[in-house]
TORPA-4810 file (N, C-alpha, C, O; in nm, 3 decimals):
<nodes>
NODE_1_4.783_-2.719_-1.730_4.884_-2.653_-1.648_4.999_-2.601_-1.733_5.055_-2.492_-1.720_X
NODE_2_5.017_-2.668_-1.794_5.148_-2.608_-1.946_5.115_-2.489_-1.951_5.176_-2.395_-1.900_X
NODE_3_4.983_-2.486_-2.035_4.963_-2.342_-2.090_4.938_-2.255_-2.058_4.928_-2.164_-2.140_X
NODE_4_4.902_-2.219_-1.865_4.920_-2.120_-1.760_5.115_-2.071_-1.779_5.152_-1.956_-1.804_X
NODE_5_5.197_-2.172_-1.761_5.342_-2.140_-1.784_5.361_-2.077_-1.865_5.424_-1.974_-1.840_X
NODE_6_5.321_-2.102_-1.999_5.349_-2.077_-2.127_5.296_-1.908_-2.139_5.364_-1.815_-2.183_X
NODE_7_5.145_-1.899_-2.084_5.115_-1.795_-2.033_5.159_-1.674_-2.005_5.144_-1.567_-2.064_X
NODE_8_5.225_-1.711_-1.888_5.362_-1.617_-1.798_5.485_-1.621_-1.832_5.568_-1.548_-1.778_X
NODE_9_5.521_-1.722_-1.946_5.671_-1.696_-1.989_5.713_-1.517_-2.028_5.792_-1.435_-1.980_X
NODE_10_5.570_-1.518_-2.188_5.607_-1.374_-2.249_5.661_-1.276_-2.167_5.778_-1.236_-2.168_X
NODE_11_5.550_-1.234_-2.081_5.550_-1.093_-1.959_5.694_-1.134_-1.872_5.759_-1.042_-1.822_X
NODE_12_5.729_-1.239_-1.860_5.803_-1.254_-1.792_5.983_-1.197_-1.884_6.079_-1.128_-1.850_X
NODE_13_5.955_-1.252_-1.969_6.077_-1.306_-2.047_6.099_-1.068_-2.104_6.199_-0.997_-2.109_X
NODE_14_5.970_-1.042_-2.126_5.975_-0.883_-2.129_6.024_-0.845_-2.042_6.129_-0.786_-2.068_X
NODE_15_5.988_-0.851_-1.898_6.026_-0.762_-1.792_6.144_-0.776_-1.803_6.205_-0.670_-1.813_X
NODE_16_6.223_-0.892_-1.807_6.377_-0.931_-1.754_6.424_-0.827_-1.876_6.526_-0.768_-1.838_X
NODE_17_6.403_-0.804_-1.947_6.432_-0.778_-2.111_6.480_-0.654_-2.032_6.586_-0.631_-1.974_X
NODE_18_6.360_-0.578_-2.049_6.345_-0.415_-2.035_6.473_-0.389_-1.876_6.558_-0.300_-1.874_X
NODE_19_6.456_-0.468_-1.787_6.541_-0.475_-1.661_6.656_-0.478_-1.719_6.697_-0.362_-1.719_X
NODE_20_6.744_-0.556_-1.777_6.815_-0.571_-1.838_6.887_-0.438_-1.938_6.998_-0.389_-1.918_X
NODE_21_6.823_-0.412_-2.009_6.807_-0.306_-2.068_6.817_-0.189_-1.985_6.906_-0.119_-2.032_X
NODE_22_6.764_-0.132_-1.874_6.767_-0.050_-1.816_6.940_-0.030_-1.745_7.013_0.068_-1.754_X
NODE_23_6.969_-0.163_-1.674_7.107_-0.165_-1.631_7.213_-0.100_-1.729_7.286_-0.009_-1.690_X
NODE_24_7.217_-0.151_-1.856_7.280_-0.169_-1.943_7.302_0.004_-1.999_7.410_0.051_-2.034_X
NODE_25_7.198_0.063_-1.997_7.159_0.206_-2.044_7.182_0.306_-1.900_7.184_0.428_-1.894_X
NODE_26_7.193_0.228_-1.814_7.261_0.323_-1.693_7.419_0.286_-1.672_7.501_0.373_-1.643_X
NODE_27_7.444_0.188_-1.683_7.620_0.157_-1.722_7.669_0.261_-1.822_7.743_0.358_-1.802_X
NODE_28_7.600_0.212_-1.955_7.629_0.333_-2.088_7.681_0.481_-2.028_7.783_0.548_-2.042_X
NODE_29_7.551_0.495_-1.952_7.518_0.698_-1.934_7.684_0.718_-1.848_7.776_0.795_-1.875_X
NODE_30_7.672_0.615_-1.739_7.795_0.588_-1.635_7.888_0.620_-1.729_7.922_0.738_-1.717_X
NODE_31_7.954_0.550_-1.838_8.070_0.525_-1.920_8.127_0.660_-1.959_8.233_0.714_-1.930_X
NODE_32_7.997_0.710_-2.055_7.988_0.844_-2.084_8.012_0.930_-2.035_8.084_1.019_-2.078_X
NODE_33_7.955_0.926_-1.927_7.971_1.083_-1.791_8.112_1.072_-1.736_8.175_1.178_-1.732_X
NODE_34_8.186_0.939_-1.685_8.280_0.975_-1.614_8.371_0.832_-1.636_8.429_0.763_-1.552_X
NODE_35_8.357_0.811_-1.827_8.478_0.706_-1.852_8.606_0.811_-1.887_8.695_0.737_-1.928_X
NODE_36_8.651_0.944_-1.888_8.734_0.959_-1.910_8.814_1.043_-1.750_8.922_1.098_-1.729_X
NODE_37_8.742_1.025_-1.702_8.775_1.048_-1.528_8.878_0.890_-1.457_8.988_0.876_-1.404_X
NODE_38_8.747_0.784_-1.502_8.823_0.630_-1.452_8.933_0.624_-1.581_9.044_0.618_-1.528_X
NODE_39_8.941_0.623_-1.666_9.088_0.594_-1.720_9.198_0.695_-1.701_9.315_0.657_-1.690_X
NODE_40_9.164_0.829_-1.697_9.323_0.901_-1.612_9.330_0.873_-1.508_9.447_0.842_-1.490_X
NODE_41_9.249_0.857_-1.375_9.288_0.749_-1.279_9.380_0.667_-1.276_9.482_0.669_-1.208_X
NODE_42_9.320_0.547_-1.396_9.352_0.427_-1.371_9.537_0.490_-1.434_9.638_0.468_-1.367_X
NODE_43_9.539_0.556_-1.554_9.695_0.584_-1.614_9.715_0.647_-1.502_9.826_0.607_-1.466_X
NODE_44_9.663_0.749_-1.395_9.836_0.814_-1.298_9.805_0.711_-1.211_9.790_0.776_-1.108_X
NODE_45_9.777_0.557_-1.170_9.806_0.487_-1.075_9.877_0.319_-1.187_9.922_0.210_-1.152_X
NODE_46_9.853_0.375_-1.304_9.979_0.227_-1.361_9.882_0.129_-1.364_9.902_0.010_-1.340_X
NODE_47_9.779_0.177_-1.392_9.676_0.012_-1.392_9.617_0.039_-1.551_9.519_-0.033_-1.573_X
NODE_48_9.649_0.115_-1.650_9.582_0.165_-1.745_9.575_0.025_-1.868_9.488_-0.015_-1.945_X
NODE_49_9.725_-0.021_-1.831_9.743_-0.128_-1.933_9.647_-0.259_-1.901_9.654_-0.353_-1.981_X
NODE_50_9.569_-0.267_-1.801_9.503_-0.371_-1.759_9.402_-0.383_-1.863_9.373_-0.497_-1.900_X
NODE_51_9.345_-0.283_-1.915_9.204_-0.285_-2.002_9.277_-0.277_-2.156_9.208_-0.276_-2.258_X
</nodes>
């Protein structure tokens, strides 16, 4: 029974990986496209110094 677990760790421990990865690379694109939109925001409402 171990080595059925042991089995399904890899594929498992990949998917989360690549999932992970995917978030991370759609945050990025996010940052890119419209981080300089959220920080003049955030400076004409006085929240700039927060970050």
């Amino acid at each position: 029974m171990n080595s059925t677990i042991e089995t399904y760790r890899l594929p498992l421990i990949a998917a989360v990986s690549l999932l992970l990865l995917g978030f991370g690379g759609v945050a990025f694109y996010g940052w890119l496209r419209f981080g300089s939109s959220i920080l003049l925001t955030l400076g004409e409402t006085g929240l700039s110094w927060c970050f």
